[in-house]
N, C-alpha and C positions, 0 to 999 in steps of 0.2 A: 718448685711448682711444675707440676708436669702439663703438656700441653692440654686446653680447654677450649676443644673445638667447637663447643655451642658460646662461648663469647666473642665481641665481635670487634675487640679491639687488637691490633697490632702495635707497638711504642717500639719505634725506633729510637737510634742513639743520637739522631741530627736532630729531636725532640720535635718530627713527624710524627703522627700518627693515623694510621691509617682504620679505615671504620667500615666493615663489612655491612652491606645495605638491608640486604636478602634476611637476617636473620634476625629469629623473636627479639631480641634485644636490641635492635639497631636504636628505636625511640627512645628507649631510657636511655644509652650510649651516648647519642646525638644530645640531650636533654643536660644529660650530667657535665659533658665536656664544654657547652656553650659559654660556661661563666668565664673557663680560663684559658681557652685555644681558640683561634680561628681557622676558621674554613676556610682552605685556598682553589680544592680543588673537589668537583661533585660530578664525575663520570658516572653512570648506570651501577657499577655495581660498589665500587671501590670509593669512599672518598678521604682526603687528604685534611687532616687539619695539622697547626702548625701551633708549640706552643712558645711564645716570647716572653721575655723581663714584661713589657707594657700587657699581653694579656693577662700577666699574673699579678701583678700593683694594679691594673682594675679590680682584678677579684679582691686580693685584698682588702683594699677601700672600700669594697662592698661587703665586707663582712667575713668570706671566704680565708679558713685556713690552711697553712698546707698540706695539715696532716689530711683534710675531706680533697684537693686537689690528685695526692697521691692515691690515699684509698679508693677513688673515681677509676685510677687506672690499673691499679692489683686488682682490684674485683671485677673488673670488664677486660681484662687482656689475655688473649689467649695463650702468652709464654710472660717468660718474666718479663720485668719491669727493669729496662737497663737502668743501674746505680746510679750514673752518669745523668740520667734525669732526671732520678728523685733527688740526687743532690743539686742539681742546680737548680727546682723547684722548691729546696727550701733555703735556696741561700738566696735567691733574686725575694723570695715571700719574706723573708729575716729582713730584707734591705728598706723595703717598704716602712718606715716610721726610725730607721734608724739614724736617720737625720732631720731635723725640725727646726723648722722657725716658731721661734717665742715672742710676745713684747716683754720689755721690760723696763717700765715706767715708758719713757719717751722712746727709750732705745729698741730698735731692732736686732734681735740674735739669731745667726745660723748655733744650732747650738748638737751634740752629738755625745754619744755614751763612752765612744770609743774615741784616743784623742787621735789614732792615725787616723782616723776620716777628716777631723776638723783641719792637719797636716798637711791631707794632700786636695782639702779644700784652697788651703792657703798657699798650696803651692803651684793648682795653677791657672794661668792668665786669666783663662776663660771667666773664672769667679772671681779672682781677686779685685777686680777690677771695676766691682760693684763691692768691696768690701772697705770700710772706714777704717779697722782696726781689729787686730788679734788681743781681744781681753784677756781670755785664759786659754789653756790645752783643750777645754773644751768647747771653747765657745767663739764667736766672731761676730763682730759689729758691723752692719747689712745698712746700705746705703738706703731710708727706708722708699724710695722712690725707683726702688733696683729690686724689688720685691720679688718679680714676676720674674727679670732677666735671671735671678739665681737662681730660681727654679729650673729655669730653661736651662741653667749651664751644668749645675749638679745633675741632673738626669742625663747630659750627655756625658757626664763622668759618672753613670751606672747605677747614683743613686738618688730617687725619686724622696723629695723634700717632701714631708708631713707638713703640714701650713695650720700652728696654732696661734699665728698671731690675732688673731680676731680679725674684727671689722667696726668699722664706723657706722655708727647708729642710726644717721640720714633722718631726715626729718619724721615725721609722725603723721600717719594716714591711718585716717577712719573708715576702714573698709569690711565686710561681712558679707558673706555667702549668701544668699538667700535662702529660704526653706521652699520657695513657687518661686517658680520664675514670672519676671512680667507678663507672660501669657497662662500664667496659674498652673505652670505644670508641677509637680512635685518635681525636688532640687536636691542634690546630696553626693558628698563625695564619693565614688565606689570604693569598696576596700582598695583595690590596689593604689588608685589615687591616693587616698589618704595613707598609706603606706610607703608611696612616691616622697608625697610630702614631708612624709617623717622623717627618712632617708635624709632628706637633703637638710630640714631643719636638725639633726640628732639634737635635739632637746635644748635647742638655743646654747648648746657649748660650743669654743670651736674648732671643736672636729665636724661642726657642720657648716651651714653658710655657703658653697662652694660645691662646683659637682655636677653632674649629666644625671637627664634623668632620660632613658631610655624605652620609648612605649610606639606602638606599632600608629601608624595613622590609621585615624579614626577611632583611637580610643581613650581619646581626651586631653592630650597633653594643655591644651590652653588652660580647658580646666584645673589641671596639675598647677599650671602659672598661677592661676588665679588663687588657687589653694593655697602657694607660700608668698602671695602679698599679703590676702589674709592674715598668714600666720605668724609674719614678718611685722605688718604694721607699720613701715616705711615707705614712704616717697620713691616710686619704680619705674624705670627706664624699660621699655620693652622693643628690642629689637628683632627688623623681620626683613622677609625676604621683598616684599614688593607692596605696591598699595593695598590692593585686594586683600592680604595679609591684614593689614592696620584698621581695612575697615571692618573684617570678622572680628578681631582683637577688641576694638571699640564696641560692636555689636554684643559678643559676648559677657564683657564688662558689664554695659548698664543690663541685659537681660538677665545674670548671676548672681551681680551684686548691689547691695547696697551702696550705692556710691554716686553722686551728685554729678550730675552731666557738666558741669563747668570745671569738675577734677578729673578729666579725660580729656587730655592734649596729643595734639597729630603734628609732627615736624619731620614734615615730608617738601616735596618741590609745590605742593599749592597750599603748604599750613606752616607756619615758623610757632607754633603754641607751645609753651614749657608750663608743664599741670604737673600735680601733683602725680598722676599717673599718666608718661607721653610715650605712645609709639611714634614707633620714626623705623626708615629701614637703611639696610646697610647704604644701599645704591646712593643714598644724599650721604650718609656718614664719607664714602670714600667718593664722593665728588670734588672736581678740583678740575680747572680749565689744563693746567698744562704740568705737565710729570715735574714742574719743577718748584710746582707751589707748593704750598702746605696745604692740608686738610681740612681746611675752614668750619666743615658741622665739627670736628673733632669737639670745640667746645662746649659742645651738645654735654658732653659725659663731666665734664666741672660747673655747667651753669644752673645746676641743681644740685641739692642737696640729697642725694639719690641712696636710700640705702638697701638699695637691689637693682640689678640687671640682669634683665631673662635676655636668652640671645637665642630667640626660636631657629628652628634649624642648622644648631648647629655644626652641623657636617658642612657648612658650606659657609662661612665665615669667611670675611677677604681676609687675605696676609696682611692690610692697613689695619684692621678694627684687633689683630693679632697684637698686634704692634703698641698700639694705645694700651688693651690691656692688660698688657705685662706692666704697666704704670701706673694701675690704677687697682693694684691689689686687696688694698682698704677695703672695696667694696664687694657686698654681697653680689657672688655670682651664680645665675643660673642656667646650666644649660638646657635644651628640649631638641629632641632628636629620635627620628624611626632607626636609625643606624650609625654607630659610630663611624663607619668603614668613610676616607676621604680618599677621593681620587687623586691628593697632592700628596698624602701620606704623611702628611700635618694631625697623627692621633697624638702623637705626644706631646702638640702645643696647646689641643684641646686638653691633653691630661693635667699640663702646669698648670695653663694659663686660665680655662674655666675650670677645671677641678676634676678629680675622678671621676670615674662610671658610680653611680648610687644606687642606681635601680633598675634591673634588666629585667622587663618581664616577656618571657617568652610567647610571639601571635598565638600559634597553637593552643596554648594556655588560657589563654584570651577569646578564642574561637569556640572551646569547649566549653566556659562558663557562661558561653551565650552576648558577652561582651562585643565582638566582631564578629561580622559574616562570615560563614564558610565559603571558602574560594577555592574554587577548580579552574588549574593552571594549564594550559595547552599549550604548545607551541605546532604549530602552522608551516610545513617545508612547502615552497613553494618553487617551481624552475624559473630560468630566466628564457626569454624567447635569443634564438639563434644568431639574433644582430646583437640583441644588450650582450650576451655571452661574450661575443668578438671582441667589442669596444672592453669589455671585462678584461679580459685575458690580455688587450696589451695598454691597458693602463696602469697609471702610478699606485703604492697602497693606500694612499687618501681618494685618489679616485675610487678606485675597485670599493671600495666602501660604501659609496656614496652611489655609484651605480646600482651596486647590490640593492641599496636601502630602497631604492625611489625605483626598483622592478616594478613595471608597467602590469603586471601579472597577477599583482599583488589589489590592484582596485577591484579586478573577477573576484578574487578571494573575499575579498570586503564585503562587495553587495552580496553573497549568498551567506555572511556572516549575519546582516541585517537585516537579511530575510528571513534565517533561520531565529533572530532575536527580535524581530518584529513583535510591536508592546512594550518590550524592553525599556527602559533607562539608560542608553548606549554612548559613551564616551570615546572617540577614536581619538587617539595621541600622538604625534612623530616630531620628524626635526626638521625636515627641510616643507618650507615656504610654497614651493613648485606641487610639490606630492600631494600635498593638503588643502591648495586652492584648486587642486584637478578632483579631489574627491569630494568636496564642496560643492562644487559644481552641480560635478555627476550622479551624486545621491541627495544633492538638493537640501543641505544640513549647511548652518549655521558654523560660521567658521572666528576662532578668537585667535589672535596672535600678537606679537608684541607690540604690535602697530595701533591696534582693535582702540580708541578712547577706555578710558574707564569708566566713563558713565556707559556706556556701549557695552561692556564686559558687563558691568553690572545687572544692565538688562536682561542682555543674554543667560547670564547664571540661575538670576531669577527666574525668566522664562524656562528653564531647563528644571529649577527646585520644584515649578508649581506645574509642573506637567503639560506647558503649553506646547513646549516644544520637548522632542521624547531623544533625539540626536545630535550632539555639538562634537563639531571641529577643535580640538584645540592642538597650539605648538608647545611650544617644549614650556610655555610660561604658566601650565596647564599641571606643571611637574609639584608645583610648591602651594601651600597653603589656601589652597579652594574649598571649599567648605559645600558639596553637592551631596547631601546625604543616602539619596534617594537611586544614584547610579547603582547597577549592578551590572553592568557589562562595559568593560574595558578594552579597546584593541589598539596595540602598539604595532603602527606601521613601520616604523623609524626609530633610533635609537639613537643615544652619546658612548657610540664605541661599547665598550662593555663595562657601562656603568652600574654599579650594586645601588651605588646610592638612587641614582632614577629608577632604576627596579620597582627598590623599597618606597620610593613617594608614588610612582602611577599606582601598584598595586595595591596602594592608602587609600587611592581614592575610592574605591569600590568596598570598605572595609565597614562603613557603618551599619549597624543593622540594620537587618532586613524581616518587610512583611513575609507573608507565605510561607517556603521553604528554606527563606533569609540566605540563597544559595546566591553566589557570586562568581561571574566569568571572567576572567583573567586570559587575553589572547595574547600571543604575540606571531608577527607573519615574518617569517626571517626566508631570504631566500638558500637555498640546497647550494653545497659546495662553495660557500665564498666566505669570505671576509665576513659577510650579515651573520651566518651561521656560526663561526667560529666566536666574535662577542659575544652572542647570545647566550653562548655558554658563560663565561663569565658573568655574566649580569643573571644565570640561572642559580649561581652560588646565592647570593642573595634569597631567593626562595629556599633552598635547601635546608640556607642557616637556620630560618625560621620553619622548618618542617612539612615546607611542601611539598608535596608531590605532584609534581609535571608533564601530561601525554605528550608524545610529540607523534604526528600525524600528518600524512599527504593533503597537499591542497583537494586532492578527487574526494576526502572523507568530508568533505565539509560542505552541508546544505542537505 
């Protein structure tokens, strides 16, 4: 193949690929590569994706073969396709199902086509060690309470278990969608939802049951949940990130479904209720006075007869509720998530332990069929004045961080932001305490933090849904599961380093549709030359992935 300088891809042989921005093709390029590479790196012109065994056993799982993985990249690459890629994109894609767990009657089987995989299952530690007995060449008897650990050990011997053992049936729940919601509005899955759903249930066989379903915030995932208890019809555990979470969860529950107000249970630190359908969040699951006790909610997940567990958010899942559910494989597992991407780099524990990727739908995707707001992403260089500079320059790198963040420069920037969004629905968001009761203050905005009560928070959210108040404060507790549909302007003073995943949730929150021109602001103020400025790049991957495009502009441009 000779070179083909109007495509925009480059494949390297370290199974980099590199993606020219500038050119007619970058969208479809970006588009086509998403299922099975990620994004490490998103400079101006040039960006870097990278492709691994774990990006390519998600596609798979999701449907994706290898021969459309390789065709993605012979038909967008401007030189050949080195061999050396396409062969280990079809030999990591080949690996994907070619070991499996079965039941069989009572017994559990690691079970495999080939007998040197069952060989050098049995040969070493890691596995063996959750294994009863070698039945035949091809098969092995799987301690079934070691479910979860075999997964986890096969995969770090290269190959990703296929999980047909089923699941337990859990008790029997009378649940249904509504056609009006209790406020009489018209009710109904969107295609992709129900598409979500379907993914995850694959037709009550089990190659389904288990699995991530991956949807940008504000474009429904609750409802996704509620779509496979529906479709499930079992007794469901629903896990989340904080109370505010539990009481939308519940909120949306009785306003969706059919479903009896005394079969919605809260076990949380002010509710111990076990219902047929209970939220509860991690925070009480991995409570415990002193590192050296056990897990006491833990028996949350056996004192019911549960046959589903949503685990909302989970990109953020503790290493403890990890731990549990490698034990408890039996049951239906759901994942819900804007972004696989983890800051511990725990994507393979999400891949055992809750299940493949199921369903990827791309924002842009979403944005253009009117589903989510369109969003315009700035970023904001701002200086530091001549003292913070100093103090900058010989501080530690956790300092220099933190100085950069809480730039004194950056409140100017803010009130001409909120003056130029004056009317607005304006959400400002950071991390440190100090930064965000000084601009409270001084712009005379309503401020929530982890301190704030919950009835208090409550207030406040509502006051900010029904347009009493048009400007809320929040800290970083502001990141997860708030439910303000109404915001369209966002501004990130502060940040967690260069996190993708807080990215992905602040920029959630501005995503619901919108009146008028349904346009949505996306700021972030990072200060010029530091440490601020260099995360920000990273946590700019996160938009890229999903197809933004981002100004970056002087603090003098704004007002």
């Amino acid at each position: 193949m000779e070179g083909r300088p109007q495509n925009p891809l480059i494949v390297q042989s370290d199974h980099t690929v590199l993606v020219e921005v500038d050119g007619p093709r970058y969208p479809e390029a970006r588009d086509a590569l998403a299922p099975f590479a990620e994004l490490v790196k998103s400079p101006e012109h040039i960006h870097t994706y990278r492709i691994t065994p774990l990006s390519i056993w998600n596609a798979r799982a999701a449907g994706h073969r290898a021969e459309e993985m390789v065709g993605v990249l012979t038909s967008l690459a401007k030189y050949p396709v080195p061999q050396n890629v396409v062969r280990d994109i079809q030999d990591y894609a080949d690996r994907y199902g070619r070991v499996r767990l079965v039941a069989d009657g009572d017994d559990l089987l690691l079970e495999a086509d080939d007998p040197r995989l069952i060989t050098e299952a049995w040969g070493s530690t890691a596995v063996r060690k959750h294994l009863i007995q070698k039945v035949s060449p091809l098969r092995l008897r799987v301690d079934p309470t070691m479910r979860g650990h075999v997964k986890q050990a096969m995969i770090r011997l290269g190959y990703p278990v296929e999980d047909l053992a089923g699941y337990v049936e859990g008790g029997k729940l009378d649940l249904e969608l509504r056609d009006r919601t209790s406020a009489g509005l018209e009710f109904g899955l969107r295609p992709y939802q129900t598409d979500a759903v379907d993914a995850f249930w694959a037709g009550g066989t089990a190659r389904g049951g288990s699995g991530v379903i991956v949807l940008p915030c504000g474009a429904g995932k609750t409802i996704v949940g509620m779509g496979a208890i529906a479709r499930i019809g079992r007794k469901t555990l629903i896990l989340t990130t904080n109370l505010t979470a539990v009481r939308q969860w519940q909120e949306e529950l009785r306003d969706k479904c059919n479903v009896a107000d005394e079969d919605i249970g809260e076990y949380t630190s002010r509710a111990k209720e076990i219902r047929p359908i209970t939220v509860s969040t991690y925070q009480i699951l991995t409570y415990r006075r002193s590192k050296t006790e056990e897990f006491k909610h833990f028996a949350l997940f056996s004192r019911n007869d549960w046959g589903l567990i949503i685990y909302d958010e989970v990109h953020l899942l503790p290493a403890p509720v990890f731990r549990f559910t490698a034990e408890i494989q039996a049951t239906r597992r759901l994942g819900l998530t804007a972004t696989l991407v983890r800051e511990d780099g725990k994507e393979e524990d999400v891949f055992t332990l809750i299940g493949p990727k199921r369903c990827d739908v791309p924002w842009k995707v979403l944005e253009r069929q009117g589903f989510i707001a369109q969003a315009a992403c700035t970023e904001v260089r701002i200086p530091m004045s001549d003292d913070d500079r100093t103090r900058y320059a010989s501080a530690d790198r956790r300092q220099k961080f933190r100085i950069a963040s809480e730039n004194a420069n950056k409140l100017s920037t803010l009130t001409r932001l909120l003056s130029a969004h004056d009317g607005d629905l304006v959400l400002v968001i950071g991390q440190y305490l100090r930064q965000l009761r000084k601009i409270a203050l001084v712009t005379g905005s309503a401020l929530i933090t982890g301190r704030t009560p919950n009835d208090e928070r409550t207030r406040l959210y509502d006051s900010f849904k029904n347009g009493e108040i048009r400007r809320l404060i929040v800290s970083k507790v502001g990141n997860f599961a708030i439910d303000l549909p109404d915001a369209n302007v966002l501004v990130q003073v502060s940040g967690t380093f260069g996190s993708r995943q807080e990215e992905a949730q602040r920029l959630g929150r501005i995503l619901r549709p919108k009146q008028g021109d349904g346009r949505a602001h996306f700021y972030s103020l990072v200060t010029r030359d530091t440490l601020d400025q260099d995360y920000a790049q990273n946590r700019q991957l996160f938009l890229t992935e999903q197809g933004y495009s981002y100004r970056i502009i002087d603090d003098r441009e704004v007002g």
